[in-house]
C-alpha atoms as an extended CHARMM CRD file, in Angstrom:
* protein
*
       189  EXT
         1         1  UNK       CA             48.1540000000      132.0380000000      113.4320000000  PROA      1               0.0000000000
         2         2  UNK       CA             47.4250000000      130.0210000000      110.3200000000  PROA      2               0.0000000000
         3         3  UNK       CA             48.4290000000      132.1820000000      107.7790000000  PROA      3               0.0000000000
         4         4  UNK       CA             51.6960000000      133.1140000000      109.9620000000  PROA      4               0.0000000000
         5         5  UNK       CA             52.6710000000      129.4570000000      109.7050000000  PROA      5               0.0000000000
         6         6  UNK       CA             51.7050000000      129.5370000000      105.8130000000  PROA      6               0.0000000000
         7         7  UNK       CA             54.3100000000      132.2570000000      105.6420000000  PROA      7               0.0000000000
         8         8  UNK       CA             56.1750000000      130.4670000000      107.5440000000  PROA      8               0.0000000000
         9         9  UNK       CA             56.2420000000      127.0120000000      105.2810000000  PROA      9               0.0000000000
        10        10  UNK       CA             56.1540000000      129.0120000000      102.3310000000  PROA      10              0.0000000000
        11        11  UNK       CA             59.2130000000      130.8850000000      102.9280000000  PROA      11              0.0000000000
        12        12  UNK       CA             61.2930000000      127.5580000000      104.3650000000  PROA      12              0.0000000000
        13        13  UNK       CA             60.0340000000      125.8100000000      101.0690000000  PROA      13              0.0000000000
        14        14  UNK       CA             61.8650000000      129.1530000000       99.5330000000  PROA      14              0.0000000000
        15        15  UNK       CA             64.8130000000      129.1020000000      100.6490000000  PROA      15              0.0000000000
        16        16  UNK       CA             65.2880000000      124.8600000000      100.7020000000  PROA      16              0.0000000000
        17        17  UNK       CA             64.4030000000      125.2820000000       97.0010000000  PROA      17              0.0000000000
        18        18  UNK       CA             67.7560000000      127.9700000000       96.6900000000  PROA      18              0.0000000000
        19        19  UNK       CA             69.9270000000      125.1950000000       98.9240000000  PROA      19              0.0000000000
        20        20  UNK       CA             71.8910000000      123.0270000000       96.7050000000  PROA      20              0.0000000000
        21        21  UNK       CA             72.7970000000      126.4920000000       94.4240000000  PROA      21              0.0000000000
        22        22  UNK       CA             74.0480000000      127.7190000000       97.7750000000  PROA      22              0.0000000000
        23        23  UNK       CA             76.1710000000      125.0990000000       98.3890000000  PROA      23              0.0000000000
        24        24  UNK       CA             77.4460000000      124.4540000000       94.7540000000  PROA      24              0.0000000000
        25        25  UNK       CA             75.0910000000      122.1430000000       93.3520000000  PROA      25              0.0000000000
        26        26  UNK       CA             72.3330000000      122.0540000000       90.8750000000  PROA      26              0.0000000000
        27        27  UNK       CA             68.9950000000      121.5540000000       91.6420000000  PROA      27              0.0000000000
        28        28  UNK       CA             68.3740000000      118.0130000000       91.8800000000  PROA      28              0.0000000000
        29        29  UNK       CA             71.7340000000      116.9120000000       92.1610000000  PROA      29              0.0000000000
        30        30  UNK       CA             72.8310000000      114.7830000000       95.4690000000  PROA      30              0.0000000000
        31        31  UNK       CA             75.4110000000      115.7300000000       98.2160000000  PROA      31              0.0000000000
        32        32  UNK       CA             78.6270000000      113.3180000000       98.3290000000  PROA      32              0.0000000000
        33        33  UNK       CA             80.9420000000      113.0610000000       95.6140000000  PROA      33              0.0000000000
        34        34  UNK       CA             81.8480000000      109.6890000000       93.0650000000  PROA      34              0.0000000000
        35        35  UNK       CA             84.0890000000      106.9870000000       93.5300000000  PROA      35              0.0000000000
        36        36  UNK       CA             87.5370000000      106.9540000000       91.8980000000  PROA      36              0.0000000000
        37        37  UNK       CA             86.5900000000      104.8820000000       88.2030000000  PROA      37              0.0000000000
        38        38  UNK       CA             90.3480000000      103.5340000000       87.7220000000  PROA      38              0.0000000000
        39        39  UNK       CA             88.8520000000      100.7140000000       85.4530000000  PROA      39              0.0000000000
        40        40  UNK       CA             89.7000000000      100.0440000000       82.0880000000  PROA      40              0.0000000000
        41        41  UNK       CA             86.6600000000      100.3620000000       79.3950000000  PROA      41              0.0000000000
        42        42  UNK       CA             85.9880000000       97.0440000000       78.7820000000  PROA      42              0.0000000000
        43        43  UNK       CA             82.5590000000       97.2940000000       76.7550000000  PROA      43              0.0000000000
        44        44  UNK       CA             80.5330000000       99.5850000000       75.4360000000  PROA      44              0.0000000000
        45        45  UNK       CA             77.3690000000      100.1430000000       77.3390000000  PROA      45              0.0000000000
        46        46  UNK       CA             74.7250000000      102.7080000000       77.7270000000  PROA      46              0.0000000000
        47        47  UNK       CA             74.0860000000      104.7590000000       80.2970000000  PROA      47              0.0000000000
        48        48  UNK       CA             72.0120000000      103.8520000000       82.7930000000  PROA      48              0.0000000000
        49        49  UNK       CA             71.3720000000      107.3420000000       84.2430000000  PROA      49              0.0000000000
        50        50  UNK       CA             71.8240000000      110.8480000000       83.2470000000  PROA      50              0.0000000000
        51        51  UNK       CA             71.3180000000      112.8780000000       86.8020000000  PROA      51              0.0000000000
        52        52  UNK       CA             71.0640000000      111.8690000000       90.0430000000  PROA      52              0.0000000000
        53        53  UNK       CA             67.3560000000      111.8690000000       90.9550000000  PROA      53              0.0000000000
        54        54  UNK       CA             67.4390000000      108.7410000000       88.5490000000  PROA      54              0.0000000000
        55        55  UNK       CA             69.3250000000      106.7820000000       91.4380000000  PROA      55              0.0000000000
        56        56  UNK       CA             67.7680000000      105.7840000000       94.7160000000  PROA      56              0.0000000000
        57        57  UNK       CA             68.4230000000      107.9750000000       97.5430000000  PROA      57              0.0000000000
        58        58  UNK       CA             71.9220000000      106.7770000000       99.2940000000  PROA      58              0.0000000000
        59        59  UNK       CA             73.1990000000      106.7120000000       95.1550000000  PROA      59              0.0000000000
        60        60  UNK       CA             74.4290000000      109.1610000000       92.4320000000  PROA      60              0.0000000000
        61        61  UNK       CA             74.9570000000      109.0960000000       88.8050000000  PROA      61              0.0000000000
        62        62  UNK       CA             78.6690000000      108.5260000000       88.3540000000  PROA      62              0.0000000000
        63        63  UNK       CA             81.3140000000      107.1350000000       85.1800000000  PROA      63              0.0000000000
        64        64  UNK       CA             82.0340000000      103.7140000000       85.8580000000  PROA      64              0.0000000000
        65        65  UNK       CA             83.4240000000      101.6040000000       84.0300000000  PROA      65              0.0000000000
        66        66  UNK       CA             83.2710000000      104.3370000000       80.9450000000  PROA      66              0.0000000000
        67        67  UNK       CA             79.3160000000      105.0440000000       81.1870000000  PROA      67              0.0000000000
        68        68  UNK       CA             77.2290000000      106.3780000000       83.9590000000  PROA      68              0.0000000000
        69        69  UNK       CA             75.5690000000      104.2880000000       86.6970000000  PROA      69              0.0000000000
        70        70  UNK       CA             74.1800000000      104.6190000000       90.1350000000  PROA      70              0.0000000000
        71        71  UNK       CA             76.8300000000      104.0250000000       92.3670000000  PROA      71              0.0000000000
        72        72  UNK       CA             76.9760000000      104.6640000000       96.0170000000  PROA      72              0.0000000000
        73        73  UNK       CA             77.8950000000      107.9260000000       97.3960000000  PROA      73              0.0000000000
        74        74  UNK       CA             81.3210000000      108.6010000000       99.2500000000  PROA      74              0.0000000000
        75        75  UNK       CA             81.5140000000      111.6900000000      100.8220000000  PROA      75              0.0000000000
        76        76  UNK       CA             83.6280000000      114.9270000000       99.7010000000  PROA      76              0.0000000000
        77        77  UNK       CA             85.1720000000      117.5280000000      102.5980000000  PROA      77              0.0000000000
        78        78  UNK       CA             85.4260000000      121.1290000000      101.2980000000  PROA      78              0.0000000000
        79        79  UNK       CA             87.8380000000      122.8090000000       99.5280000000  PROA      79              0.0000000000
        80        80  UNK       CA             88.7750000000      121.5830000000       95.7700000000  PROA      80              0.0000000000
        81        81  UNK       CA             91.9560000000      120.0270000000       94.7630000000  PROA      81              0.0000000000
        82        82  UNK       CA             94.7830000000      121.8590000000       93.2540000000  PROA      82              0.0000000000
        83        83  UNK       CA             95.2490000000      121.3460000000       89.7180000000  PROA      83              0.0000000000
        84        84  UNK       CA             98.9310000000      119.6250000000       89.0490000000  PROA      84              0.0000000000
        85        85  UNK       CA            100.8080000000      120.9650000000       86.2040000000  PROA      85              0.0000000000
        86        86  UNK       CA            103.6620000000      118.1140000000       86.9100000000  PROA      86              0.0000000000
        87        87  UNK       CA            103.8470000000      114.8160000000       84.8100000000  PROA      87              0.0000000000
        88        88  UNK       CA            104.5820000000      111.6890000000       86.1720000000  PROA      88              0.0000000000
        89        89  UNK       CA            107.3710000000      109.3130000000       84.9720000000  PROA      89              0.0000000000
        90        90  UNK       CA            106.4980000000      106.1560000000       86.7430000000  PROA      90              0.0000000000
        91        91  UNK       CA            103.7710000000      103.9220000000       87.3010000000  PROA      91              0.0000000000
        92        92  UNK       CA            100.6960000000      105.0900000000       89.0150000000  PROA      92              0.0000000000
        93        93  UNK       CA            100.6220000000      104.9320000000       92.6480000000  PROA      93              0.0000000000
        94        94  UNK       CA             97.5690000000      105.7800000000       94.3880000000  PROA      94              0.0000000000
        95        95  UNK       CA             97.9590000000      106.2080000000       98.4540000000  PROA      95              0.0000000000
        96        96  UNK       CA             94.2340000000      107.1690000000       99.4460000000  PROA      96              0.0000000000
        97        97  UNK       CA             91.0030000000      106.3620000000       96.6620000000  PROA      97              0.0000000000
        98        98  UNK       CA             88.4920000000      108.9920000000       99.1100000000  PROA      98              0.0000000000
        99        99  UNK       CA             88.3970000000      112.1410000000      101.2370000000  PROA      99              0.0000000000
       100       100  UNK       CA             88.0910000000      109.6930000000      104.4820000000  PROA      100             0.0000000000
       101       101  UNK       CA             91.1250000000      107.7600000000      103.7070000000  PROA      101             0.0000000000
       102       102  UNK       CA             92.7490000000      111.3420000000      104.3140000000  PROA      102             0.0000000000
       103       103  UNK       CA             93.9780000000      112.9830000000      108.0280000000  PROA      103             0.0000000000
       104       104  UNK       CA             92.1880000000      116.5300000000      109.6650000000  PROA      104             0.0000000000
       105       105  UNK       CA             91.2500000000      118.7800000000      106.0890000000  PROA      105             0.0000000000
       106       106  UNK       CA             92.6550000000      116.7860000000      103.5200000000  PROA      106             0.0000000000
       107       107  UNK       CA             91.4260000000      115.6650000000      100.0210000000  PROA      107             0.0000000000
       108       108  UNK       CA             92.0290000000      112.5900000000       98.0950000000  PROA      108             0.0000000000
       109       109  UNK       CA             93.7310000000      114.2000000000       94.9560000000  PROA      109             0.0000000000
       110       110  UNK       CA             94.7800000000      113.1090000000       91.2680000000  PROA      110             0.0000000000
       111       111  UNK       CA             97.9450000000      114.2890000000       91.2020000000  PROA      111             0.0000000000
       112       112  UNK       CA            100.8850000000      113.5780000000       88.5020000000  PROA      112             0.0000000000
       113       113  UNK       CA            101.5220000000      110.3570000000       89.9290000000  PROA      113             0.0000000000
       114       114  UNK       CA             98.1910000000      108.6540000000       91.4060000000  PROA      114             0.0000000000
       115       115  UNK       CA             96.0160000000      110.1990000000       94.2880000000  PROA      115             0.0000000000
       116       116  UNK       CA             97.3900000000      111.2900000000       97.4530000000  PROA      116             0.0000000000
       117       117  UNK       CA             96.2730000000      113.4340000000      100.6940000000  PROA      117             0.0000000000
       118       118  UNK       CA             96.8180000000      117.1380000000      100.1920000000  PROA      118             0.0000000000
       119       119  UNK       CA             95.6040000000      120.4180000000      101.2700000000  PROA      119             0.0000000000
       120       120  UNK       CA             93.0510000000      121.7750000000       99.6080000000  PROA      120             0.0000000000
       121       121  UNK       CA             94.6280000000      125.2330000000       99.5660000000  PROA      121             0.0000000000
       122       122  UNK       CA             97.9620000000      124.1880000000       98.4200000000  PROA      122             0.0000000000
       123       123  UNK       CA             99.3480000000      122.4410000000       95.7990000000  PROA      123             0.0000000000
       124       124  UNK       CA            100.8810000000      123.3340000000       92.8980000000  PROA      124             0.0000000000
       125       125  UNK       CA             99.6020000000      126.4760000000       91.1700000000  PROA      125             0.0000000000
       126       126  UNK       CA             99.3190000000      126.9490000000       87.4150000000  PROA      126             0.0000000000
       127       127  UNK       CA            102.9740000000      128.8980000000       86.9610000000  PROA      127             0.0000000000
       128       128  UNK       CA            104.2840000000      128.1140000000       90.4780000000  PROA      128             0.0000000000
       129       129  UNK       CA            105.1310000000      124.6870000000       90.1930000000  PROA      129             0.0000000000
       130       130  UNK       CA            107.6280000000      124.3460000000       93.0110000000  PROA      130             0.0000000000
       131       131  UNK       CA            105.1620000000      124.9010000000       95.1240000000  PROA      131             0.0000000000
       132       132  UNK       CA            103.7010000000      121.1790000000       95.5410000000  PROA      132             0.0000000000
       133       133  UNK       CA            102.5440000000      120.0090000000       99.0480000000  PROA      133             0.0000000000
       134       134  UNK       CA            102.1260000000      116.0760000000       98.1800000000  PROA      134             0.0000000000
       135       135  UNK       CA            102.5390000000      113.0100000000       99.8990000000  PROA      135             0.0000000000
       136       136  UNK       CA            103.2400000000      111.1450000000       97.1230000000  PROA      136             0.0000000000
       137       137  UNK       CA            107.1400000000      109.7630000000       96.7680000000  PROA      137             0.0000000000
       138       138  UNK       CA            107.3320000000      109.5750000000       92.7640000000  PROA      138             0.0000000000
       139       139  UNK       CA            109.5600000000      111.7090000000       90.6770000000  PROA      139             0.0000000000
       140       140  UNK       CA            107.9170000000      113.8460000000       88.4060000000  PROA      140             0.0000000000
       141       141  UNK       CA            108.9740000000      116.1620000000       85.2780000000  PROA      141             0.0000000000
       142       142  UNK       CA            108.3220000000      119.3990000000       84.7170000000  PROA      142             0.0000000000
       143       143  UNK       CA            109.0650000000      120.5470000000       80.8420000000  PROA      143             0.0000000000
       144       144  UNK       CA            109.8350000000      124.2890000000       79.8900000000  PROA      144             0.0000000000
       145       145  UNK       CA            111.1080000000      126.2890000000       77.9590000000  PROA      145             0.0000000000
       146       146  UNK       CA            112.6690000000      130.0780000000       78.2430000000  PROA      146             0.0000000000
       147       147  UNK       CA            115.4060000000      132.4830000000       77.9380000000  PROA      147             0.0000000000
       148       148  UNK       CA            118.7450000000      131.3420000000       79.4440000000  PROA      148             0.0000000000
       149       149  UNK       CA            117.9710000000      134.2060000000       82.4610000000  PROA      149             0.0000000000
       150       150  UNK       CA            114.6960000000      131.6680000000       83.5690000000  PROA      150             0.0000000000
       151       151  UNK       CA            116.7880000000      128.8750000000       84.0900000000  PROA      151             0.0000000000
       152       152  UNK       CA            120.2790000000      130.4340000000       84.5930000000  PROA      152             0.0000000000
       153       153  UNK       CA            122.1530000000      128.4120000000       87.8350000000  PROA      153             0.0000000000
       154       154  UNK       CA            123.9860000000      131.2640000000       88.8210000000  PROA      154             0.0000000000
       155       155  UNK       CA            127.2250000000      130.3600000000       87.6910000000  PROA      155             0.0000000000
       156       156  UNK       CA            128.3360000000      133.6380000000       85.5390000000  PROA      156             0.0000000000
       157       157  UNK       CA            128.6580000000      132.9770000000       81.3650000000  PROA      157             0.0000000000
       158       158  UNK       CA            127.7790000000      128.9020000000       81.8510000000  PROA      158             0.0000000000
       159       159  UNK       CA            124.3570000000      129.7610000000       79.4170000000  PROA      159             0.0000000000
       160       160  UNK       CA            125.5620000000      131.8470000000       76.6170000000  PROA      160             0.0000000000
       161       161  UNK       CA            123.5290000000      134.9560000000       76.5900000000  PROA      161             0.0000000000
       162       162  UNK       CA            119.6020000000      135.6450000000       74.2630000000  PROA      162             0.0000000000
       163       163  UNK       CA            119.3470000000      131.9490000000       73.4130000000  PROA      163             0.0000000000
       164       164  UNK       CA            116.3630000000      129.9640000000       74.1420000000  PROA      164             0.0000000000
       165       165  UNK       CA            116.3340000000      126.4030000000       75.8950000000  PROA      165             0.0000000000
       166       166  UNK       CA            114.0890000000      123.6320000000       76.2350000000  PROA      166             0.0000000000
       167       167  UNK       CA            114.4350000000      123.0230000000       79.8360000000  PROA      167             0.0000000000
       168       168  UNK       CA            113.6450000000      119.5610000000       82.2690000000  PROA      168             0.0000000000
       169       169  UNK       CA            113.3740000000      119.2560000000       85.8580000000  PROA      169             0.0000000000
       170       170  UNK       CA            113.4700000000      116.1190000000       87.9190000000  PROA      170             0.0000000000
       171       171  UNK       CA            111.1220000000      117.0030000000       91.1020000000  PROA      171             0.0000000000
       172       172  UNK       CA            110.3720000000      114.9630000000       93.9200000000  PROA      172             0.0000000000
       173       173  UNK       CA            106.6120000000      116.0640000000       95.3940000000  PROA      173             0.0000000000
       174       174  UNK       CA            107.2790000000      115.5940000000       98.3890000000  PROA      174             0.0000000000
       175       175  UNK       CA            110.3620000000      117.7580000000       98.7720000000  PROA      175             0.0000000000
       176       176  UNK       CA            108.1900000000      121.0510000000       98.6180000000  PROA      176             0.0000000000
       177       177  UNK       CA            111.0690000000      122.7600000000       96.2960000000  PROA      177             0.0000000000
       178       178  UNK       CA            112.6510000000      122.2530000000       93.0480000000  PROA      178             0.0000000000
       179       179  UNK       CA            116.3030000000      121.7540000000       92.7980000000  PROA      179             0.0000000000
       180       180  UNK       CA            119.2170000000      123.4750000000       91.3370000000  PROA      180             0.0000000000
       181       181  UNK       CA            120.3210000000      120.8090000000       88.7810000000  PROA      181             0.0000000000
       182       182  UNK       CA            118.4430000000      121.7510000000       85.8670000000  PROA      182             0.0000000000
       183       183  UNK       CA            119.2360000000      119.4540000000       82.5400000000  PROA      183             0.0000000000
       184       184  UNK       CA            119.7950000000      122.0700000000       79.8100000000  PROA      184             0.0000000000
       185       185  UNK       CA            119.5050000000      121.5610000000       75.5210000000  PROA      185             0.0000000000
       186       186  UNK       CA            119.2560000000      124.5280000000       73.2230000000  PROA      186             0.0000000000
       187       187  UNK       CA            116.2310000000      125.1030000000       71.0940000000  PROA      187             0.0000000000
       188       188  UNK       CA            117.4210000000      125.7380000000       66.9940000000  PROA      188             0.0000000000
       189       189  UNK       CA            115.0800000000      127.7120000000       65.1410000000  PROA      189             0.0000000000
């Protein structure tokens, strides 16, 4: 009976050892993810940890403030956020600062305007950029550049034909599409 329960703690010590590179994390690091750090650098101060087993228990090593510090956890639902390939033209507007401050699945994103509640499946795609699923009301502008059969409208001979042209789309996030007016100006070699 002893050495079965031997076995027994040896394995679960095992496999507890192999949990956080299960789950995504290095060994040693905490659950929970880190606060927003929206602050401006102000100073120039050293770190005051490097990883989190420096922190108490209920805190992990997060930039703050430009350096790292022990700061207390928030926690993180699953799923990562989609990467956003748009850039914002107005001011930053943040509608959520953590995962709880989002509905059902949801993440609190960066996006091209601020941080807003989205999907963690969707969002826009690196080369599918109409494809945004964002709460977040600012217009955003998406530069490009291509042959006039990228961007053509439709409309027959209103691009002339083999010419390249820097291209600009006005795109509001929350729309889930891109529209048809597309500002055109032709790229001179």
């Amino acid at each position: 009976m002893r050495t079965q329960s031997l076995l027994l703690l040896g394995a679960l010590l095992a496999v507890g050892s192999q949990l956080p590179a299960v789950f995504g994390r290095k060994k040693g690091e905490k659950s929970g993810g880190c606060p927003p750090d929206d602050g401006p650098c102000l100073l120039s101060v050293p770190d005051q940890c490097v990883e989190d087993s420096q922190c108490p228990l209920t805190r992990k090593c997060c930039y703050r403030a430009c350096f790292r510090q022990c700061v207390p956890r928030v926690s993180v639902k699953l799923g990562s956020c989609p990467e956003d390939q748009l850039r914002c033209l107005s001011p930053m507007n943040h509608l959520c600062h953590k995962d709880s401050d989002c509905s059902g699945k949801k993440r609190c994103c960066h996006s091209a305007c601020g941080r807003d509640c989205r999907d963690p499946a969707r969002g826009t795609a690196p080369g599918c950029p109409g494809q945004a699923n964002s709460d977040l009301g600012s217009v955003a502008l998406h530069l490009g550049w291509g042959p006039t059969e990228r961007v053509h409208d439709g409309r027959p001979g209103a691009l002339p034909a083999g010419q390249h042209y820097l291209y600009q789309r006005w795109f509001q996030p929350s729309d889930n599409h891109w529209p048809a007016d597309t500002s055109l100006q032709p790229i001179h070699p």
